[in-house]
C-alpha positions as CSV (number, residue, x, y, z in Angstrom):
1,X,19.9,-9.5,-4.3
2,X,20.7,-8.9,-0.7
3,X,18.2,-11.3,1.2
4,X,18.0,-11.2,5.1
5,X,18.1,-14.4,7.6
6,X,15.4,-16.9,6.2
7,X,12.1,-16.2,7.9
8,X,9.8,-19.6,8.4
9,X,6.2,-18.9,6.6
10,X,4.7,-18.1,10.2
11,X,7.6,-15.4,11.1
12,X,6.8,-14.2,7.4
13,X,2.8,-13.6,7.4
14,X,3.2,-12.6,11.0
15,X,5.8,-10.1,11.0
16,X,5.1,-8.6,7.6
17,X,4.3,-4.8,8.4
18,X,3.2,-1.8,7.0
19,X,6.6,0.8,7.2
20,X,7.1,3.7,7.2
21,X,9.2,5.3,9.8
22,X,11.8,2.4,9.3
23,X,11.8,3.1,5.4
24,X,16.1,3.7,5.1
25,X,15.5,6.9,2.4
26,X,19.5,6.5,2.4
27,X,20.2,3.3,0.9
28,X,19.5,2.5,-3.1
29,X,17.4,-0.1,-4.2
30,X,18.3,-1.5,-7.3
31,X,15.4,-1.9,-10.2
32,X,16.3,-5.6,-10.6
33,X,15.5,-6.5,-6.9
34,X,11.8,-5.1,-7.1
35,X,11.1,-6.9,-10.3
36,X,12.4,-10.1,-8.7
37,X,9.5,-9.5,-5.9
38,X,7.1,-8.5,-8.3
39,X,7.6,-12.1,-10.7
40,X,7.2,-14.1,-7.0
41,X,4.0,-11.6,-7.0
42,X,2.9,-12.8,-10.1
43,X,2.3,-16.4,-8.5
44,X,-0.8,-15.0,-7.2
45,X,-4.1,-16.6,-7.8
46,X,-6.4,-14.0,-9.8
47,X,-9.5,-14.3,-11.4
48,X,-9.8,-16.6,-14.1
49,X,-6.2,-16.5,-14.5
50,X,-6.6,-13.2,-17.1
51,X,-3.3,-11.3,-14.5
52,X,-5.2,-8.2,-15.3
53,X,-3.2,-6.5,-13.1
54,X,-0.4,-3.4,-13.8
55,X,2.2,-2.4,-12.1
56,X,4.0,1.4,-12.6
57,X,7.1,1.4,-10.7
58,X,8.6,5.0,-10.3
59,X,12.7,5.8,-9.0
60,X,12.8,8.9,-10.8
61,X,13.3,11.5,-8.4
62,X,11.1,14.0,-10.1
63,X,8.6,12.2,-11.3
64,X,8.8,10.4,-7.1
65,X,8.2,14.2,-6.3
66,X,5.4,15.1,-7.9
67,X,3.7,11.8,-6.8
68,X,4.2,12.9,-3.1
69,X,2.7,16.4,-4.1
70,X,0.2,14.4,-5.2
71,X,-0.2,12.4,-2.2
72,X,0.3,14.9,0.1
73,X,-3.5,16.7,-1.5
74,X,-5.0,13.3,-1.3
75,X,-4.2,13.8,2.2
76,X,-5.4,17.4,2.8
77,X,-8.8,16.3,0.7
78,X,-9.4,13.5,3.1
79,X,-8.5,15.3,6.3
80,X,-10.8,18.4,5.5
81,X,-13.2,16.2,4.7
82,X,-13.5,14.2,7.8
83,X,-12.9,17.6,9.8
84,X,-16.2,18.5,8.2
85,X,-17.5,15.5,8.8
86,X,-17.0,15.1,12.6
87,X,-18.8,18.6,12.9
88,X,-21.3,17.8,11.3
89,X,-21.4,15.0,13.5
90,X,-21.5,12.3,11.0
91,X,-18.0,11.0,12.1
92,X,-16.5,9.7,15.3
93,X,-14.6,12.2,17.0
94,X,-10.5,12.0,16.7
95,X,-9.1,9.1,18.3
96,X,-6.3,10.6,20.8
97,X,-5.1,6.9,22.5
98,X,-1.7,6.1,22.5
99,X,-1.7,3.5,19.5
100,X,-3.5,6.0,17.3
101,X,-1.0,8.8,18.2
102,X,2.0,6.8,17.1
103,X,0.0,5.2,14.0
104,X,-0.5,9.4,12.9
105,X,3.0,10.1,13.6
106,X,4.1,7.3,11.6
107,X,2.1,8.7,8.8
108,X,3.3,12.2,9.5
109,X,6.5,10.9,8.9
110,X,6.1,9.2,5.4
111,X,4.0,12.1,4.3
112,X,6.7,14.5,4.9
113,X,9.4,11.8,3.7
114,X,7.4,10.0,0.6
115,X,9.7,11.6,-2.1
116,X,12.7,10.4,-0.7
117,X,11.5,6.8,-0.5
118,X,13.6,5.0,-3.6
119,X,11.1,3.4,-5.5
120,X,7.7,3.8,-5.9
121,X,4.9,1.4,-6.9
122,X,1.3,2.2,-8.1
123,X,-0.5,-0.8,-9.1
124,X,-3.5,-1.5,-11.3
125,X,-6.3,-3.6,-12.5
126,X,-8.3,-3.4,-15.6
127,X,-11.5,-1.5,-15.9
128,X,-12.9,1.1,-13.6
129,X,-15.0,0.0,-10.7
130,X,-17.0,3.3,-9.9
131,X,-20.1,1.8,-10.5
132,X,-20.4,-1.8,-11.0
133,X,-22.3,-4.5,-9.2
134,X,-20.5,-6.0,-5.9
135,X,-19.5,-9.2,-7.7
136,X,-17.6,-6.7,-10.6
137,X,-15.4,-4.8,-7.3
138,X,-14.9,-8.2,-5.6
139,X,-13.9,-10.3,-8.2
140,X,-11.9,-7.3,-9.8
141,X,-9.6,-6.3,-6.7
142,X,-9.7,-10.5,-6.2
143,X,-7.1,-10.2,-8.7
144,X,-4.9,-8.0,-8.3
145,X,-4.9,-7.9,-4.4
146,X,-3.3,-11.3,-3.8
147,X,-0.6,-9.8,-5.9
148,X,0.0,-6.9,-4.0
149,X,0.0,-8.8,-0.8
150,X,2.7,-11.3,-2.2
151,X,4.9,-7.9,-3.7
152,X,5.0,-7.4,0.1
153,X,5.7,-10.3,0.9
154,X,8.3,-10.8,-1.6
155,X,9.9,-7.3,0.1
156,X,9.9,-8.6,3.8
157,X,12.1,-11.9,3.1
158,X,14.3,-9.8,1.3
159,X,14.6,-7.2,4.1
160,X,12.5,-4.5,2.4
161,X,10.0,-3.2,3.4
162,X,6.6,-0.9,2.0
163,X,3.0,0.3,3.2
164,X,-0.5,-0.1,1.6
165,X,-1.4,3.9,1.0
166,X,-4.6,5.2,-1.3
167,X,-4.8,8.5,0.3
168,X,-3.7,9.4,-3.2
169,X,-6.5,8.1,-4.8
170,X,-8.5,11.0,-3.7
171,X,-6.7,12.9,-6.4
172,X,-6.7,9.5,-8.7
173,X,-6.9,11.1,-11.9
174,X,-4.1,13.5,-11.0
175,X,-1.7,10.7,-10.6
176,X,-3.1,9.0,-13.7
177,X,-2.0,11.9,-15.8
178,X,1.0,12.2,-14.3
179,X,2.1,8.7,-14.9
180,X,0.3,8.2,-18.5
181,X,-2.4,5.5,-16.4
182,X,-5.4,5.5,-19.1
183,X,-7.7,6.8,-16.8
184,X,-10.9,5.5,-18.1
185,X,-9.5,2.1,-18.8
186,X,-7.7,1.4,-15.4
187,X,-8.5,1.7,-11.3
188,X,-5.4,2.4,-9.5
189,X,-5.4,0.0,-6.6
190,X,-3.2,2.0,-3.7
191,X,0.9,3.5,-3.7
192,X,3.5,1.6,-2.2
193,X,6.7,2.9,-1.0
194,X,9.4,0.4,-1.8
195,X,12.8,0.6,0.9
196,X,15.2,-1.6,2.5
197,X,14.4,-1.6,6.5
198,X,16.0,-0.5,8.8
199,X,16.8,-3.2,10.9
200,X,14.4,-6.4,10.1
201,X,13.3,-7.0,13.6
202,X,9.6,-6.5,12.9
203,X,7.3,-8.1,15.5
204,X,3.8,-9.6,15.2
205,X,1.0,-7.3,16.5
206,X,-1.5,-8.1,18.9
207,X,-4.8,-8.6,17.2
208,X,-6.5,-10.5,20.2
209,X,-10.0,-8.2,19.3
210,X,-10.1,-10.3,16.3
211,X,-10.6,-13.4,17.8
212,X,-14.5,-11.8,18.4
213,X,-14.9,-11.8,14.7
214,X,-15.0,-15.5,13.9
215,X,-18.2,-16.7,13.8
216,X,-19.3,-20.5,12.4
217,X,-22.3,-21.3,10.4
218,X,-23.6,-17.5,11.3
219,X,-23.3,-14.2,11.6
């Protein structure tokens, strides 16, 4: 497995990115190095230690296809529906600054590019979440979030790279029955396109407005 110049943990958590105009749709990634990341991912902490988690990884290019059809609808669902939104004036209207230009051209990009990405990932967690009680969702996505985060984690330090997506999960049970995910038995938790980089000089971003959210002892 090809793995880049050793990051320290800081360089790691702090330059760990979501990619997607830097995914190289040229170079092949081999089955055996996603599994490697996925067993580091499977180190995560989950609930109760049950690893309800499921993981459908996809290189077939047809199948990789009709996934991006599939993602691209997702996409035109959500868009028409905040169109109608904004005039309707329930939603903020479009944000046009600089970083929000490049963030939509970036997913321009992988919207238009998703089917040549090498692998894709799609993973899942027992049950379906559409309508149990707060503590059911948290403690749910508590375990099979950790592992995701750790799958990209896994990818960085290896000089891969991949972006947290559920646009698709507008059209859920489309990709369920695409990929044989037993719909009624599973919640797909986002798609991640799975690339080498290209280059691994990812920086850390600002996130200085955060600071404003720590509070102690009270909201």
């Amino acid at each position: 497995m090809a793995v880049q110049e050793a990051l320290t943990p800081q360089e790691l958590l702090t330059t760990t990115r979501s990619v997607r105009r830097r995914l190289d749709l040229q170079r092949a990634v081999s089955r055996a190095d996603v599994e490697a990341c996925l067993r580091l991912a499977f180190q995560a902490p989950n609930g109760s230690n049950r690893q309800l988690w499921g993981w459908v990884l996809v290189d077939d290019p047809g199948t990789r296809a009709a996934m991006a059809d599939i993602y691209r609808a997702g996409m035109d669902h959500h868009v028409a529906m905040m169109d109608a939104a904004r005039a309707a004036g329930d939603a903020p209207p479009v944000d046009t600054s600089p970083a929000q230009q490049r963030m939509s051209a970036s997913v321009a990009h992988l919207r238009e590019h998703l089917h040549e990405v090498p692998v894709l990932v799609v993973p899942t967690v027992e049950g379906r979440l559409d309508h149990v009680s707060i503590f059911d969702q948290a403690s749910r996505w508590g375990s099979v979030l950790p592992g995701v985060w750790s799958f990209m984690l896994a990818l960085r330090a290896r000089g891969m790279g991949s972006a947290w997506t559920t646009i698709h999960l507008h059209r859920e049970r489309d990709m369920a029955d695409l990929l044989g995910i037993p719909y009624d038995q599973i919640t797909q938790a986002g798609l991640f396109p799975v690339a080498y980089t290209i280059g691994t000089d990812f920086k850390a971003a600002d996130r200085s407005s955060s600071e404003a959210s720590i509070r102690w002892n009270h909201w």
